[in-house]
N, C-alpha and C positions, 0 to 999 in steps of 0.2 A: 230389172227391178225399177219400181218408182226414182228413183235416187238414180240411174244413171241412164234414166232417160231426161229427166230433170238437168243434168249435167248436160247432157248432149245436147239437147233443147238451148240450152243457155250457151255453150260453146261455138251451137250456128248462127247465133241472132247476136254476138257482141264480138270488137274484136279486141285482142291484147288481152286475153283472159288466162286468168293465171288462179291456181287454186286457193289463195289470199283472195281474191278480189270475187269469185264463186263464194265464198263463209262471210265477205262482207256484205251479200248480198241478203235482205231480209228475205228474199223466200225462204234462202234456205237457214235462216237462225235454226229452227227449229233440227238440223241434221247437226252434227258433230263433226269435228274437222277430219277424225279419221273414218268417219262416213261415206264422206265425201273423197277422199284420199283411196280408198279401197273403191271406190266408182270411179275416177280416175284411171286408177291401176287396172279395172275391166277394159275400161275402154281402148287404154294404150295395146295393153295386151293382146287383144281383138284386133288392132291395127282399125280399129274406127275413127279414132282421132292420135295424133303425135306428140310429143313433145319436144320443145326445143328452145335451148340454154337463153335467155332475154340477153342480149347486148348491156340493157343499162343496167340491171342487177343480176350477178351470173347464180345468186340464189334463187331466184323466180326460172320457170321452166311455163313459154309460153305453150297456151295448149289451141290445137286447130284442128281441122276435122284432115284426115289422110288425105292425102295427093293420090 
């Protein structure tokens, strides 16, 4: 979909991205936190990108594209 190619898009081109810091991004104002949360959850799923726990907030979960 729009939305989680827009994700993907955004997750190759910055690094330290976290899905706070994707919603504080003005592109995406216009999507909803669990918009974007359930684009996310495609991608991980997919194994097109990962998640992994941030060192400095173990609440943030950094997102990166698959090894």
């Amino acid at each position: 979909s729009e939305v989680e190619r827009a994700v993907f898009s955004y997750i190759t081109s910055n690094a330290n991205v976290t899905i706070t810091s994707i919603k504080n991004d003005p592109y995406f104002s216009k999507y909803s936190l669990s918009t974007i949360k359930r684009a996310v959850l495609f991608l991980t799923s997919n194994r097109i990108i990962s998640a992994d726990q941030s060192s400095e907030d173990r609440r943030e979960m950094i997102l990166t594209l698959q090894q």
